[in-house]
N, C-alpha and C positions, 0 to 999 in steps of 0.2 A: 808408082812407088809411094808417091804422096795418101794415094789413100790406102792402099796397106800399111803405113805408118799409123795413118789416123784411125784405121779397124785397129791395128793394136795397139792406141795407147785407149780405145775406147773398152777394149776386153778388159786392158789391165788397172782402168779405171772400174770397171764392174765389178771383176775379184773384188777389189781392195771396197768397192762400197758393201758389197755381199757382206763380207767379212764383218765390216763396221756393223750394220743394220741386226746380222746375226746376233753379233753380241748385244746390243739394247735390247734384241725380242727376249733371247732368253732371260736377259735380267728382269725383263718384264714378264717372263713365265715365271721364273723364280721367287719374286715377290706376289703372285698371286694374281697377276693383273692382266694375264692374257690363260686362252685354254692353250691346249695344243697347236688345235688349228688356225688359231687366231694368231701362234708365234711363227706357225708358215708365213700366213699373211702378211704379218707383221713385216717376216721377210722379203716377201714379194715387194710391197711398198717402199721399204728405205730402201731398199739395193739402185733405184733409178736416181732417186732423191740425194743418196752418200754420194754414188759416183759419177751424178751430173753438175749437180747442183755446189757442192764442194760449202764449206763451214756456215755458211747464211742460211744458205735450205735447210741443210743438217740440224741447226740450234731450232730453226722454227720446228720442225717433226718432233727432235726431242724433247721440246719444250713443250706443246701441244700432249704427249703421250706422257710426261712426269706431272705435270701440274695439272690434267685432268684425272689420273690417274689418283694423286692425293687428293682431291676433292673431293671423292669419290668416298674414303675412308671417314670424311669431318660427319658425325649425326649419322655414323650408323647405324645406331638403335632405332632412330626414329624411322631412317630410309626401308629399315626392314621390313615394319610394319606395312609400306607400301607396295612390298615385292611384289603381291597378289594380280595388281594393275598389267606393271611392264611386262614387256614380252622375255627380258631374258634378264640375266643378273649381271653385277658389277663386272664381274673376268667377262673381257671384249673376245668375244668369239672370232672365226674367220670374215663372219657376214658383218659384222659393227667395225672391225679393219679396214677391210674394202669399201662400205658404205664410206668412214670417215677422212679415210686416205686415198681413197683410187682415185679422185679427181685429181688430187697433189701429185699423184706419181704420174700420172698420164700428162701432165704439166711438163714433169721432168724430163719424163721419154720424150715429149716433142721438144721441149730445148736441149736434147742429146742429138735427137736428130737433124737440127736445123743448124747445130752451133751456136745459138742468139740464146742463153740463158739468160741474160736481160729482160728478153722481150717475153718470156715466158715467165717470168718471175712474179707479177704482179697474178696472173691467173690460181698460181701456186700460192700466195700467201693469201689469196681470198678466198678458194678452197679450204686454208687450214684454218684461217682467222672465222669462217663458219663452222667448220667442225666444234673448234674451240666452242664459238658464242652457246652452239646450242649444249654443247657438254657442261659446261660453267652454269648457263639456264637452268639445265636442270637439276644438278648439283647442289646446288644452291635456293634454288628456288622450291625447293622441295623443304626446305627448313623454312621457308616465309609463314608468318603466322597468318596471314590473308589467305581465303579458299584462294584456288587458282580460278580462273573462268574463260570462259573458251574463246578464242580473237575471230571466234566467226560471229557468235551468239551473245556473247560476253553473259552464256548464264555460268551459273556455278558450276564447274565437276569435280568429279574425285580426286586427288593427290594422285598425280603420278601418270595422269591419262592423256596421250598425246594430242596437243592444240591447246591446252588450258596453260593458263600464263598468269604471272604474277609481276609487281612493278619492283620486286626483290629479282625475281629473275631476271627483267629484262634490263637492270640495271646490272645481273654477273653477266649478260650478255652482251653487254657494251664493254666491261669491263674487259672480258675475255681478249674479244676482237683486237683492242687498243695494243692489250699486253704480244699479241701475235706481229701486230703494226713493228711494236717497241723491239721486241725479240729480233725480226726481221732489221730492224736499224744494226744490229751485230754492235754493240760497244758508240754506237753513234748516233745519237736518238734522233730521228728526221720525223714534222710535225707531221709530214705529207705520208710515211708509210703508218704511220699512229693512225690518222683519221682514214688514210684506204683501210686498214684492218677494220678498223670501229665501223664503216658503213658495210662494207661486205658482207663482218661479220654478223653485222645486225639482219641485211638483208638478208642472209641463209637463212639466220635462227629465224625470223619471223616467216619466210616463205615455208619452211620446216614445219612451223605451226601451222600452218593454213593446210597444207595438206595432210598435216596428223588433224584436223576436227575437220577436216571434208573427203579425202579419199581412202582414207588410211583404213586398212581392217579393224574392225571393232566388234567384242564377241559379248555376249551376256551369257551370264551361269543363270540355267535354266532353275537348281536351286535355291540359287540365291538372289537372283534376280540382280548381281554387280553386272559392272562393265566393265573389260579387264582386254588386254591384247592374247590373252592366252587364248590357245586353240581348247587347254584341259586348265579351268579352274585350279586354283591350289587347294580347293575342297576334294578334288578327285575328281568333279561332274565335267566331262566334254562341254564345252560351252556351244549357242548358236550364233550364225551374224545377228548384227546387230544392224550393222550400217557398216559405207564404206566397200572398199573394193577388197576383197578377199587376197589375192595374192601381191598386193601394196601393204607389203609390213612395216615398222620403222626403221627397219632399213635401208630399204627404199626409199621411203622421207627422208631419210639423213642424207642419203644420196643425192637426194633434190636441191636439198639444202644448201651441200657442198658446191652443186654446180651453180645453183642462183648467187653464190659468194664470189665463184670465182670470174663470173659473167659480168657482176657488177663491177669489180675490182680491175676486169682488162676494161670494161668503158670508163670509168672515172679516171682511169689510168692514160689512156688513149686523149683524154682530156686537159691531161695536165704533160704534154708533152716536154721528154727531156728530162723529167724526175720520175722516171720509174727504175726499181730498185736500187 
């Protein structure tokens, strides 16, 4: 009887987060800032998150998807001119969803299943506190007047081309992390969830980099001779590899990202026993 109770208040907790999550994705389809697929996604993600996690988890996802989402919009004239580079544009598709949220939701579903949302708590806010650092990175960092230069080679590249880093960015990427820390405080600012965000979040974004300027696909336009993530130039010409692993796109990076944030965040956590969320 006890766990039939506990299967149905866990269904009636899934509606009720379904519900919740649905409504953010579509306001976030509505305002421009997800495709289609990316507001299934969307939905896929919060529904574990609404109806495990309850208003702490909740404010970190939404927090992370409204404030990256405006970021987004500050120097779009300039970020325009860079489209040619990234792989895909502002509205987060299905695949930039699940790269930036699967680790968080997968967080979720093992603290639904165990019952200890505590003990998963810190894995989930260093997941999203990476998503963040690297979203904000590049957000922002795409307006720095310094070239970017790569954290493997530190030579120069293009604006916009995964692994190149600026000290404008990697200061929105602490920024970020922090604000995810503070978010995750809920109304009650703890110094200890501040600095787990800021290091998680740093460590994502910078593990993020390493593997956008070492594995990550990279194509050249045969007539132009740029280096862009495109499969097809925005000139029209199918580009070649360049370097990098072919089917490791940046979403898969961000993937990475997410999970060296949330990896970092349960050891520093496991460290400071007794303060975790």
């Amino acid at each position: 009887m006890v766990r039939v109770g506990r299967t149905g208040g866990l269904l009636g907790r899934a509606v009720l987060g379904a519900g919740a999550a649905g409504a953010v994705a579509v306001a976030g389809w509505w305002r421009g800032a997800l495709t289609a697929d990316g507001t299934a996604a969307a939905v896929a993600v919060g529904t574990p998150v609404f109806a495990v996690g309850g208003g702490r988890w909740a404010a970190v996802l939404v927090g992370f998807f409204t404030l990256s989402s405006a970021l987004s919009q500050v120097g779009r004239e300039r970020k325009a001119a860079m489209a040619a580079v990234a792989s895909k544009g502002s509205r987060r598709d299905a695949g930039q969803v699940l790269a930036n949220g699967g680790v968080a939701a997968g967080a979720a579903v093992v603290a639904g299943i165990t019952g200890k949302p505590e003990a998963a708590f810190p894995a989930f806010l260093g997941a999203m506190a990476a998503a963040t650092s690297d979203t904000w990175a590049t957000e922002i960092g795409l307006l720095s007047r310094r070239p970017p230069r790569s954290i493997v080679t530190w030579r120069q590249v293009r604006p916009g081309l995964s692994g190149g880093v600026t000290p404008l960015g990697l200061a929105a990427a602490a920024a970020g992390g922090a604000t995810i820390g503070l978010i995750g405080s809920l109304g009650r600012p703890r110094r200890e969830l501040v600095a787990l965000g800021t290091l998680a979040g740093l460590a994502g974004s910078l593990a993020d980099s390493v593997a956008g300027a070492t594995v990550q696909g990279v194509y050249r336009c045969p007539r132009c001779g740029e280096e862009t993530e495109r499969r097809v130039h925005s000139c029209g010409t199918p580009t070649i590899p360049a370097r990098g692993v072919a089917w490791i796109d940046n979403d898969m990076v961000n993937l990475i990202g997410a999970a060296v944030g949330a990896i970092t965040a349960l050891v520093l956590a496991r460290r400071r026993p007794g303060r975790r969320g």
